[in-house]
BADRENDO-219547 format. One record per residue (C-alpha): residue in one letter; residue number from 1; x, y negated, z negated. Coordinates in steps of 0.5 Angstrom, whole numbers, plus 500, padded with zeros to 3 digits. Layout:
BEGIN
@type:A	seq:NUM	x:X	y:Y	z:Z
...
//
This chain:
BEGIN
@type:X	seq:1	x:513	y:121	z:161
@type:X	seq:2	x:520	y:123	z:160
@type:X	seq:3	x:523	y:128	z:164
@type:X	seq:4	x:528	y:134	z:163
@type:X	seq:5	x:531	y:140	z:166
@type:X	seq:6	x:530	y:146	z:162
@type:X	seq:7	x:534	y:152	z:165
@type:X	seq:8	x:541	y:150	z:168
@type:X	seq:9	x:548	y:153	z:168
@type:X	seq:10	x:555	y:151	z:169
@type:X	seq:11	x:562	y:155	z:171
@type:X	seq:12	x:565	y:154	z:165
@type:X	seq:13	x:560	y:159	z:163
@type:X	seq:14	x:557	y:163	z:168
@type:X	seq:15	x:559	y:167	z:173
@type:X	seq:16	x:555	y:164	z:177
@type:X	seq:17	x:556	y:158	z:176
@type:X	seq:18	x:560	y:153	z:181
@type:X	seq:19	x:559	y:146	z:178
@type:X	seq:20	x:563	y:144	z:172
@type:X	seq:21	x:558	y:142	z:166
@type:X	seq:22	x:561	y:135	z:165
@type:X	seq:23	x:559	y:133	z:173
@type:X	seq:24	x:551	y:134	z:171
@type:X	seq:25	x:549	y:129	z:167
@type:X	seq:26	x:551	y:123	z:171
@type:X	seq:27	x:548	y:127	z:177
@type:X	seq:28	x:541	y:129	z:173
@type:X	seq:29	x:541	y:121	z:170
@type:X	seq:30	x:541	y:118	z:177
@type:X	seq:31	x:535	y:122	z:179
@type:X	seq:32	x:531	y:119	z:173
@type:X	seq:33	x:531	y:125	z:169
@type:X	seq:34	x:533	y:124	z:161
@type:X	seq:35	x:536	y:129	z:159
@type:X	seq:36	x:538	y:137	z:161
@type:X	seq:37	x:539	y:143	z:157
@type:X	seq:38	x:545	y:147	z:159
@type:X	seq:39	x:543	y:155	z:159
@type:X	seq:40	x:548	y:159	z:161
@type:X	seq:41	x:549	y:167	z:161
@type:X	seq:42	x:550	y:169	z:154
@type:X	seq:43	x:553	y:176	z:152
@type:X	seq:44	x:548	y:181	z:155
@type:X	seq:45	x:549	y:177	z:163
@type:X	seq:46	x:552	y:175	z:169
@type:X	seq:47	x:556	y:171	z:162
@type:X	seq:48	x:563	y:169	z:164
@type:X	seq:49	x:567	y:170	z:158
@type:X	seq:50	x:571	y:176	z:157
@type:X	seq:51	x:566	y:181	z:152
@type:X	seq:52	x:573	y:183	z:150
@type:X	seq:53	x:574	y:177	z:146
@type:X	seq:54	x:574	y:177	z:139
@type:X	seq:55	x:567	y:174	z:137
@type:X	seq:56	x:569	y:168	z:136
@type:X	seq:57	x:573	y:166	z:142
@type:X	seq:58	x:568	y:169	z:145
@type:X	seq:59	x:563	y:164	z:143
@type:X	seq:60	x:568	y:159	z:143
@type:X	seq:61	x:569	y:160	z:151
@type:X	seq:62	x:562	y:161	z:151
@type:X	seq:63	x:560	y:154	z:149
@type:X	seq:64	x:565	y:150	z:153
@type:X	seq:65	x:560	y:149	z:159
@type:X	seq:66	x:555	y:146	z:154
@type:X	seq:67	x:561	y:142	z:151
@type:X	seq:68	x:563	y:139	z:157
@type:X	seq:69	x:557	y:137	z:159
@type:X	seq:70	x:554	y:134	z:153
@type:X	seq:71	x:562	y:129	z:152
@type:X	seq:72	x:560	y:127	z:159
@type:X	seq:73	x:552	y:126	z:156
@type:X	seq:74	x:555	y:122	z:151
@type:X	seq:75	x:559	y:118	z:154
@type:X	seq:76	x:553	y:115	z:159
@type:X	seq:77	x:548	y:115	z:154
@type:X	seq:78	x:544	y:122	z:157
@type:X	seq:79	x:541	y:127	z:153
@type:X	seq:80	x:544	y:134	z:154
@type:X	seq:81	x:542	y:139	z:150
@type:X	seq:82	x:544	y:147	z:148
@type:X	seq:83	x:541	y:153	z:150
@type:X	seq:84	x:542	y:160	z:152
@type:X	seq:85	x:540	y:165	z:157
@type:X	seq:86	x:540	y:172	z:155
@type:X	seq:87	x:539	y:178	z:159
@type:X	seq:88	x:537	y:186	z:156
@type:X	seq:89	x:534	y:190	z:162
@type:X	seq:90	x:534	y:184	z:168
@type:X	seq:91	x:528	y:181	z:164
@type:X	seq:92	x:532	y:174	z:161
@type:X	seq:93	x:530	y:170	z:156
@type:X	seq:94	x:531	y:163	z:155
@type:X	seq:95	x:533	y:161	z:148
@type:X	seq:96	x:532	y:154	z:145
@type:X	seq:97	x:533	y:150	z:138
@type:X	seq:98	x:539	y:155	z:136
@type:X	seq:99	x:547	y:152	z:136
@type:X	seq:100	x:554	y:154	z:136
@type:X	seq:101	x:554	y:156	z:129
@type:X	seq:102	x:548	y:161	z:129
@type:X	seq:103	x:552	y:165	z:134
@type:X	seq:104	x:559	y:165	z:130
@type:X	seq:105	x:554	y:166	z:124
@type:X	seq:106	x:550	y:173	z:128
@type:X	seq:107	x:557	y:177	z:131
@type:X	seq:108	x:551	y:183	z:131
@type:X	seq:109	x:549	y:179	z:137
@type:X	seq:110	x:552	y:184	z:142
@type:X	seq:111	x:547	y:190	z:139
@type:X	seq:112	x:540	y:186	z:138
@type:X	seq:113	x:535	y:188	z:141
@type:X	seq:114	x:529	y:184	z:144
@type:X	seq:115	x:526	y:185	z:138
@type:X	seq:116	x:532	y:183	z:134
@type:X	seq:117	x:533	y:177	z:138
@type:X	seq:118	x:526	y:175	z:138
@type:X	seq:119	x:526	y:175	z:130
@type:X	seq:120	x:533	y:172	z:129
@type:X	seq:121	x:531	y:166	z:133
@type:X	seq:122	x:526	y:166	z:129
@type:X	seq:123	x:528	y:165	z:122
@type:X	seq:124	x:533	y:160	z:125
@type:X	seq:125	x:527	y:155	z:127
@type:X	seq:126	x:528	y:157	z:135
@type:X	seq:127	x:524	y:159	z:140
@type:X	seq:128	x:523	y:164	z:146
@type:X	seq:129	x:522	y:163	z:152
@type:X	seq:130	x:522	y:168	z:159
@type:X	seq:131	x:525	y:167	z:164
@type:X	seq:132	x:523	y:169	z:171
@type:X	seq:133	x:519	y:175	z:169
@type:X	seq:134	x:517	y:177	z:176
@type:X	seq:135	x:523	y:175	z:179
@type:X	seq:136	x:525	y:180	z:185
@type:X	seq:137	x:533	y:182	z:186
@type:X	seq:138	x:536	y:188	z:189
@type:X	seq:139	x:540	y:189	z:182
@type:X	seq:140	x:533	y:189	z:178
@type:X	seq:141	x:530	y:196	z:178
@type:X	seq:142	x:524	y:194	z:173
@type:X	seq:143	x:520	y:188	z:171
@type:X	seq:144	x:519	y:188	z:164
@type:X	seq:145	x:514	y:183	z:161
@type:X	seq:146	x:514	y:182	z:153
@type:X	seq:147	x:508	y:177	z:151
@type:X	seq:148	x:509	y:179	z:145
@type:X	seq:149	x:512	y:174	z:140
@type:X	seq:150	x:515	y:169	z:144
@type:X	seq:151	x:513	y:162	z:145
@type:X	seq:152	x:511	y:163	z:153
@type:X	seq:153	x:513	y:164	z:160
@type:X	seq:154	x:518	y:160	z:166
@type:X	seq:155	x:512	y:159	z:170
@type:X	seq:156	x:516	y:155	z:175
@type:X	seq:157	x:523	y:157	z:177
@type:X	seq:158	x:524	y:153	z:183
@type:X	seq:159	x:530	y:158	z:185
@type:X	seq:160	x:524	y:163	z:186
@type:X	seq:161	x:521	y:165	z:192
@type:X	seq:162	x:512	y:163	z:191
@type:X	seq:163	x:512	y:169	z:191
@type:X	seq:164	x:514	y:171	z:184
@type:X	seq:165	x:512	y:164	z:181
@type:X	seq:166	x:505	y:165	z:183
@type:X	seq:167	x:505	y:172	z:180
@type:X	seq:168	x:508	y:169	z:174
@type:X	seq:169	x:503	y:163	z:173
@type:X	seq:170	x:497	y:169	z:174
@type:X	seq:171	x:501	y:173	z:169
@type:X	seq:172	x:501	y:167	z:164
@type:X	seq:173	x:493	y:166	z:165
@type:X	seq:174	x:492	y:173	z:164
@type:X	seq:175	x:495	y:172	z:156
@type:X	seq:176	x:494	y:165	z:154
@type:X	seq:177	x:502	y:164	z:154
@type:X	seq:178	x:504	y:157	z:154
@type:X	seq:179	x:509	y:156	z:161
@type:X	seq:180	x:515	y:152	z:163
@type:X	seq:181	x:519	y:150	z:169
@type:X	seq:182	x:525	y:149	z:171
@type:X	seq:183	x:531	y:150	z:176
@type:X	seq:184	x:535	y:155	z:175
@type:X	seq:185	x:541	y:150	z:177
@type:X	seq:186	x:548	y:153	z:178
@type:X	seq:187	x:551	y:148	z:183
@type:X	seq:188	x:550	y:140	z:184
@type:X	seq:189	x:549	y:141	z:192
@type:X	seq:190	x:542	y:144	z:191
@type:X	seq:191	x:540	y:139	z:187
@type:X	seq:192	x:534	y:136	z:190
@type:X	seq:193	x:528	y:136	z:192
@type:X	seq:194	x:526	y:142	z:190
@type:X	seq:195	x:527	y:141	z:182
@type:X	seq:196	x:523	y:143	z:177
@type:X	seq:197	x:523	y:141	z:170
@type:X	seq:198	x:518	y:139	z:164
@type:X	seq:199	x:514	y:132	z:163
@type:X	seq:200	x:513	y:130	z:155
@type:X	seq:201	x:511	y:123	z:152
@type:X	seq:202	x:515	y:123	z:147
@type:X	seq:203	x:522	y:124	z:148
@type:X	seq:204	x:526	y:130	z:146
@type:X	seq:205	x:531	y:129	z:140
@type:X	seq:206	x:535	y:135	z:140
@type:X	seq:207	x:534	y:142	z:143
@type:X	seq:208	x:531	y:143	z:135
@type:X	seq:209	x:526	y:139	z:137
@type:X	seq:210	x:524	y:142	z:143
@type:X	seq:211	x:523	y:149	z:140
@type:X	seq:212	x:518	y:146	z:134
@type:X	seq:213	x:514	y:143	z:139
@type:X	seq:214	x:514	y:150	z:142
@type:X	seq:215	x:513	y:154	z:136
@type:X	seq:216	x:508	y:149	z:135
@type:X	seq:217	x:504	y:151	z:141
@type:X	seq:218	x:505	y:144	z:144
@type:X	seq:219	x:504	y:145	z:152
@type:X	seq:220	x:510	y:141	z:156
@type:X	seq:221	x:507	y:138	z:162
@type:X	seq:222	x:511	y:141	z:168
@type:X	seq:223	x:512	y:138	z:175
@type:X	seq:224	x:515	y:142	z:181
@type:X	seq:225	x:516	y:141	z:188
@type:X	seq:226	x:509	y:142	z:193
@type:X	seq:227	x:513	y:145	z:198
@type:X	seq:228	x:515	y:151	z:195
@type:X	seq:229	x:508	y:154	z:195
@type:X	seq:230	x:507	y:151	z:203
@type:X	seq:231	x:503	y:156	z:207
@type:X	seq:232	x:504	y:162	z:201
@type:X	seq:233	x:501	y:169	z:204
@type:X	seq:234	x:498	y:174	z:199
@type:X	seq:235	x:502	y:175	z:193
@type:X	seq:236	x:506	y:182	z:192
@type:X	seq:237	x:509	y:186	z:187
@type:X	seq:238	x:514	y:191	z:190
@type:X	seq:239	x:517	y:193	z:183
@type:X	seq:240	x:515	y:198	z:178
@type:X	seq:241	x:513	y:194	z:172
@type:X	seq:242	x:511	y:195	z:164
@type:X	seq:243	x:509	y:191	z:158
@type:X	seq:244	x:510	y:191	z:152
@type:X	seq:245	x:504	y:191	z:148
@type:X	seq:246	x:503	y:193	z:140
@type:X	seq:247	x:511	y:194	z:140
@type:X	seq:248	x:511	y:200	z:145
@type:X	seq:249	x:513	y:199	z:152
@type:X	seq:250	x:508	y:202	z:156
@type:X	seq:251	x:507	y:203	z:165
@type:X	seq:252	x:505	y:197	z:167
@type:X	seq:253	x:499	y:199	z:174
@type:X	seq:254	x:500	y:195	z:181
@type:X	seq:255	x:494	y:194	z:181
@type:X	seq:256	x:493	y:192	z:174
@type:X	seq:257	x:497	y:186	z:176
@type:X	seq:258	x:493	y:186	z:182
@type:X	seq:259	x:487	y:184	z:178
@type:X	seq:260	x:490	y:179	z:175
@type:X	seq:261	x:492	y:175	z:181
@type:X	seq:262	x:485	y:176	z:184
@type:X	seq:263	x:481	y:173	z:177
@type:X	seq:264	x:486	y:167	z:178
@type:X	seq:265	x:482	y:167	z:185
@type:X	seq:266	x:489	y:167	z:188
@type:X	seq:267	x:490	y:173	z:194
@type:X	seq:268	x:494	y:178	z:193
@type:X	seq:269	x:497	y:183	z:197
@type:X	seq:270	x:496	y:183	z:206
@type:X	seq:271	x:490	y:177	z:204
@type:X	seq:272	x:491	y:171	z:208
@type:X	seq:273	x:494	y:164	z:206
@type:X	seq:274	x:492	y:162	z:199
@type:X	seq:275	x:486	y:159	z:197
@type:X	seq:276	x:487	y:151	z:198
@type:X	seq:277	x:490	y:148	z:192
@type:X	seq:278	x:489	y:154	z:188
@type:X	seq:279	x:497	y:153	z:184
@type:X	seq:280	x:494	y:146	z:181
@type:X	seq:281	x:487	y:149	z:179
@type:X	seq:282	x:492	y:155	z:175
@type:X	seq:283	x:496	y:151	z:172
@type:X	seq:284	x:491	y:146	z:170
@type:X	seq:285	x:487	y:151	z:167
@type:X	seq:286	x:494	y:153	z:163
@type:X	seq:287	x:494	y:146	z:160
@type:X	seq:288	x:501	y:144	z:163
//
């Protein structure tokens, strides 16, 4: 099985990143991954180019990361492929099989709308997938969920709590959506134990590649850190939520989500520690 980080971050790129790109792939190569995608904060996020730059200076400035990262992939023979992390209302999505190209070619990109996004990336022969969507942070004030035309959900970010990973896994199972894991990684010091990430049996060729298996509804295998779900109480939805359902946002009831979490056979709410191996039987059950 070959093994790859999908959701990644450098500082060259991301406001929030703190590694230089090109420090990964001799990082992730020694720990037996085969390659990575480098996914930093694109226009709409915690992005570190100035949104004041031409467009393409922007896209210049936005891509070194990536860049570096891939030189110094080449250079030791790793495999360090293009990706991007776009933002609309706190929801996020991971975007995968487009290049720098596309972007100099889309200078409407800092208008699109998910929908936008959803079909551009499209037509270009990529794929989307959302990040985190139960993610919990003091700047996120709603939880938009969009399981309408994208390739599937991050299941696993194992730089969330359980509580938002289970939640996720349970909104998966609900809508048949396909899941991914990765780390979120935005420092090499954190890179440990507590990774995640894909498993295919054929190696990925090219960021491209990756996003056809997507479209094609091939199912990555995940592998994620035990750990993180150790003595996991009920799981709980603090933030308001809506969904997107026949192209119209809609009020998303707690207890709607509630019920999801129960026909997963997980706990939700004050309930006790989740049910013995319960987070293997989803993911089982979702083919990853």
């Amino acid at each position: 099985m070959y093994r790859y980080e999908t959701h990644l971050h450098t500082v060259e790129s991301s406001a929030c990143g703190v590694t230089p790109g090109s420090e990964y792939p001799a990082i992730f190569k020694s720990r037996g991954y085969d390659g990575i995608f480098i996914t930093d904060h694109f226009f709409h996020g915690n992005t570190r180019p100035s949104r004041e730059l031409p467009w393409p200076e922007y896209v210049d400035a936005y891509t070194r990361g990536y860049e570096e990262a891939k030189k110094a992939g080449d250079a030791i023979g790793f495999k360090v492929f293009f990706g991007i992390e776009e933002n609309f209302d706190g929801d996020e999505y991971l975007i995968y099989g487009v290049d720098k190209q596309f972007l100099l070619a889309h200078p409407d990109i800092p208008h699109w709308t998910r929908e936008q996004m959803i079909s551009w990336v499209h037509a270009a022969g990529g794929a989307v997938i959302q990040a985190h969507p139960f993610r919990d942070r003091p700047y996120i004030k709603m939880i938009h969920l969009h399981p309408e035309g994208i390739e599937g959900i991050e299941g696993i970010n194992t730089a969330n709590t359980a509580n938002d990973n289970l939640a996720a896994l349970c909104y998966a199972l609900r809508h048949h959506l396909l899941i991914q894991a990765g780390s979120d990684t935005h420092d090499k010091a954190k890179i440990g134990e507590m990774n995640g990430g894909i498993l295919c049996e054929q190696p990925i060729t090219s960021s491209r590649d990756y996003a056809a298996r997507l479209r094609s509804g091939e199912k990555p295998r995940i592998f994620y850190p035990e750990a993180l779900f150790a003595d996991m109480p009920g799981v709980r939805v603090h933030l308001p939520a809506e969904i997107c359902r026949d192209g119209r946002w809609e009020a998303l009831p707690a207890e709607e989500i509630m019920n999801w979490i129960a026909a997963a056979g997980a706990n939700a709410g004050e309930a006790g520690n989740q049910p013995e191996g319960i987070i293997r039987q989803i993911i089982t059950r979702l083919g990853a």
